[in-house]
C-alpha positions as CSV (number, residue, x, y, z in Angstrom):
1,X,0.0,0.0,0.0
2,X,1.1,3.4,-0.7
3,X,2.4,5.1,2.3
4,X,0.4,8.3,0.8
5,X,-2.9,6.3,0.3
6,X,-5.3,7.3,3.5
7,X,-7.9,5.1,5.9
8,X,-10.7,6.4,7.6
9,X,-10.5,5.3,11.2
10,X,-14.1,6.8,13.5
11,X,-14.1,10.7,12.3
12,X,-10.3,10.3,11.6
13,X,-8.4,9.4,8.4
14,X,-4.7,8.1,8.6
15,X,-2.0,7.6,6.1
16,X,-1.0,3.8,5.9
17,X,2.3,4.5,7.7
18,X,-0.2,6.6,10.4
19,X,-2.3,3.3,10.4
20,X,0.1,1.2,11.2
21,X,1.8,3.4,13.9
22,X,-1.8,3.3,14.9
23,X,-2.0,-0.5,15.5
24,X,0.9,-0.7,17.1
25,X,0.0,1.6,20.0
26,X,-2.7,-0.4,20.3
27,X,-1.5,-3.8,19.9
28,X,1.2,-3.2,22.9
29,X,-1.4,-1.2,24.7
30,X,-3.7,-4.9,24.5
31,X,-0.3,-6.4,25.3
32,X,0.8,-4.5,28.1
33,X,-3.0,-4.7,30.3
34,X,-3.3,-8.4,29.3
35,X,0.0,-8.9,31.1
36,X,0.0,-6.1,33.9
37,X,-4.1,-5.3,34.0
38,X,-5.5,-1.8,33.2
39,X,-3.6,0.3,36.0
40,X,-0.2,-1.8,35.3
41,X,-0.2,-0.4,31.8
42,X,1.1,3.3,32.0
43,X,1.1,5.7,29.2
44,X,5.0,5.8,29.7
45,X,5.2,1.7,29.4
46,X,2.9,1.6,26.0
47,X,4.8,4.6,24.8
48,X,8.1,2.5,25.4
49,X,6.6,-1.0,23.9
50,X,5.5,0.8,20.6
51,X,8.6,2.6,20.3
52,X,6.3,6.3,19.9
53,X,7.5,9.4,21.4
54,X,4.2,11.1,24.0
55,X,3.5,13.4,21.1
56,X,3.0,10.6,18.7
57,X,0.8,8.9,21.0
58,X,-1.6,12.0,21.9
59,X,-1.8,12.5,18.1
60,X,-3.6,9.3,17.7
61,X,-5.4,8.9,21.4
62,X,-6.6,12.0,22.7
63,X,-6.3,10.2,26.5
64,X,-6.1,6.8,27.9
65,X,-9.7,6.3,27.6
66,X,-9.8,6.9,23.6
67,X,-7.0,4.4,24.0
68,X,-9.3,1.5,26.0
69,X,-11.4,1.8,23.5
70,X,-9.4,1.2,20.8
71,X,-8.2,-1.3,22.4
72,X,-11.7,-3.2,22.6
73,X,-12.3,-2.7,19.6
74,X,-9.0,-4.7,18.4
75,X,-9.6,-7.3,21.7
76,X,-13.1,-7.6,19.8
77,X,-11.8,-8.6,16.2
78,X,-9.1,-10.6,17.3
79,X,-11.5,-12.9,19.6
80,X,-14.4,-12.7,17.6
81,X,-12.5,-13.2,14.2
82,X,-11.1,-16.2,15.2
83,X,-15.0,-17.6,16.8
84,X,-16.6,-16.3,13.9
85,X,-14.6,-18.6,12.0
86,X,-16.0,-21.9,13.2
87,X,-19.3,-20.4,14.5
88,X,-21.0,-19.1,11.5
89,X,-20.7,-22.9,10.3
90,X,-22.2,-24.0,13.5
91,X,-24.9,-26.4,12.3
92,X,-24.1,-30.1,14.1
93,X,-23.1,-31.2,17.4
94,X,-20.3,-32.3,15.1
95,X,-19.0,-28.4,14.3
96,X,-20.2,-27.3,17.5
97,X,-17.1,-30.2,19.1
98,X,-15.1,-28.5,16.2
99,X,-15.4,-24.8,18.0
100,X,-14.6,-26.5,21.5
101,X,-11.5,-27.7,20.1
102,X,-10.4,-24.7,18.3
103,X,-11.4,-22.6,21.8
104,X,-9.3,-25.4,23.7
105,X,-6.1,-25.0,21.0
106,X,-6.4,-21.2,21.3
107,X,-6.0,-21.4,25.5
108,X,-3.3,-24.3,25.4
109,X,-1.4,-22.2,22.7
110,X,-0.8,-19.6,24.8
111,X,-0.3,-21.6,28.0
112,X,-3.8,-20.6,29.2
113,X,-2.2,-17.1,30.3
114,X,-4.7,-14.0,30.1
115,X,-7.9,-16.0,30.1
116,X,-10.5,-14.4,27.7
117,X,-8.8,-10.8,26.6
118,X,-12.7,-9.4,26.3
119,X,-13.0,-11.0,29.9
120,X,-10.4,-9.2,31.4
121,X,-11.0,-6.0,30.0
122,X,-14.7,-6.5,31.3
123,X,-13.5,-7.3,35.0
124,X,-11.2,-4.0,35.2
125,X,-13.7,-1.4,33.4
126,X,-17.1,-2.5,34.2
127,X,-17.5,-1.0,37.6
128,X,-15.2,2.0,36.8
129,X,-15.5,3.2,33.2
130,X,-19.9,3.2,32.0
131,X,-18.7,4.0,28.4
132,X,-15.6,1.1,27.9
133,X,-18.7,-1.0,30.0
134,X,-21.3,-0.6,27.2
135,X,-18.5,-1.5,24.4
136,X,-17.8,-4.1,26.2
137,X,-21.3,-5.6,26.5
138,X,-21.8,-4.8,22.7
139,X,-19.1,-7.3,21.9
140,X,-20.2,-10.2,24.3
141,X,-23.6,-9.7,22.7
142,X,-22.0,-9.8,19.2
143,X,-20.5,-13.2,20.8
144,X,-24.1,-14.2,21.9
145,X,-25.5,-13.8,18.8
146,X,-23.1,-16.3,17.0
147,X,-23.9,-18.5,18.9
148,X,-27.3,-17.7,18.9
149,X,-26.9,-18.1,15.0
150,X,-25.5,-21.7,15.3
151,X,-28.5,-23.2,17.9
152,X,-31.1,-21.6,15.5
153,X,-29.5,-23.0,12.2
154,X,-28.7,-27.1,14.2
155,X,-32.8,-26.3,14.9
156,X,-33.9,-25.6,11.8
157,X,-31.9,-28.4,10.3
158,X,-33.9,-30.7,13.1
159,X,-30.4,-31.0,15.4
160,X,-32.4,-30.0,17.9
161,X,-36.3,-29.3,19.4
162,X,-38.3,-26.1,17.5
163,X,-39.4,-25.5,20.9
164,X,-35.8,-24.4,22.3
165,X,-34.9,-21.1,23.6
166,X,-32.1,-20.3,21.9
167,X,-31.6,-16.9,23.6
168,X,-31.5,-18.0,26.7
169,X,-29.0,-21.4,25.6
170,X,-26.7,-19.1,23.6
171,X,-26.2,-17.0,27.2
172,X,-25.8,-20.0,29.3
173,X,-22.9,-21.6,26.9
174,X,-21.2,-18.3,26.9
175,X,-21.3,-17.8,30.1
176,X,-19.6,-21.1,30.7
177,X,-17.4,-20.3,28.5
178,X,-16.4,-17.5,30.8
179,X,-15.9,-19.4,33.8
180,X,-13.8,-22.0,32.2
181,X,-11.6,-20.0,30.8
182,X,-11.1,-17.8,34.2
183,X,-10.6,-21.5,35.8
184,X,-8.1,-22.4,33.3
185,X,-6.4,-19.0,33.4
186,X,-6.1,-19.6,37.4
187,X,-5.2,-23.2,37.0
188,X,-3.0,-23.0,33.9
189,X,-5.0,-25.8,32.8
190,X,-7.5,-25.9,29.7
191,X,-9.5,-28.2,31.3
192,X,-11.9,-26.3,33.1
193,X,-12.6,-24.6,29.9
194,X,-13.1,-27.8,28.0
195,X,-15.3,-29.8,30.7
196,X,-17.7,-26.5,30.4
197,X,-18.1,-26.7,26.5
198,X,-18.5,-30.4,26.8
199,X,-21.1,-30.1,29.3
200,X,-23.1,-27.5,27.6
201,X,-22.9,-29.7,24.1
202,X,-24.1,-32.6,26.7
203,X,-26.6,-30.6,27.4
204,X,-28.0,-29.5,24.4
205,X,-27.8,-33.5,23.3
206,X,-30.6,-33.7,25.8
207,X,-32.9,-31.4,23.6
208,X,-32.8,-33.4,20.3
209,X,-36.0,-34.2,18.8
């Protein structure tokens, strides 16, 4: 791309050497609260990990909080990128083991270290920041929905009962998603993650027709 060409980022255009000194504020900013949590990561520490002076910084990210957001919003592609994936082809117990596994692989690949990035994120904003709060339950609904998408397309193809509630399943997997990874994020184990998915596809077994 040429370095001159621009991309529109919120109310904001950027050159593609601006865009990429962009994403790499934000990546180490993702980086640096994954590892040390929201107060751990100063400005000063991201400034140093993206190798960007303060004024470079403030000339993309007004404050730290146009920062936090940015960096849900890339915490948001890069987990629901890779679950988008496998979910949007969610339509067996067969592809629904398929998205266990590749949930499983992601957590054993990094050594189950930082749980869930949107779940951390959640558990140091959502009691102190109402804005980064409502971003935040924007993308676990996106993540609902998915899954939402996948229980209503194994129903439709007679996987399961028409009578299902499929809102109120696709909250109940997710939110044992949630606890298995914390657990396996404590334990350093993917287990816990893995016996949740399992026991919600066990579940849902119950409710063929």
């Amino acid at each position: 791309m040429d370095a001159r060409q621009t991309t529109s980022v919120g109310e904001r255009t950027f050159t593609a050497k601006g865009l990429a000194t962009r994403k790499r504020i934000v990546e180490s900013a993702a980086q640096l609260i994954v590892e040390h949590g929201l107060e751990g990561a100063t400005l000063e520490e991201i400034q140093s990990a993206a190798h960007v002076s303060a004024s470079q910084l403030y000339h993309y990210f007004t404050d730290k909080n146009a920062l936090v957001m940015a960096v849900i919003d890339h915490q948001t592609e890069s987990v629901l990128g890779s679950h988008r994936a496998v979910l949007e082809r969610v339509d067996s117990f067969a592809a629904l083991a398929e998205w266990r596994d590749m949930v499983v692989g992601m957590l054993d690949a990094q050594n189950c270290v930082g749980g869930c990035p949107l779940g951390s994120l959640a558990s140091g904003l959502a009691e102190s920041d109402p804005i980064a709060r409502g971003a935040l339950a924007a993308s676990f609904a996106e993540w609902e929905s998915l899954l939402r998408d996948g229980l209503t397309a194994m129903r439709d193809r007679g996987e399961l009962r028409a009578d299902i509630d499929v809102e109120s399943l696709s909250v109940s997997i997710l939110a044992g998603v949630q606890g298995g990874l914390l657990l396996s994020q404590t334990r350093r184990d993917s287990r816990a993650v893995r016996i949740a998915i399992d026991a919600s596809i066990a579940y849902l077994s119950l409710l063929r027709p």
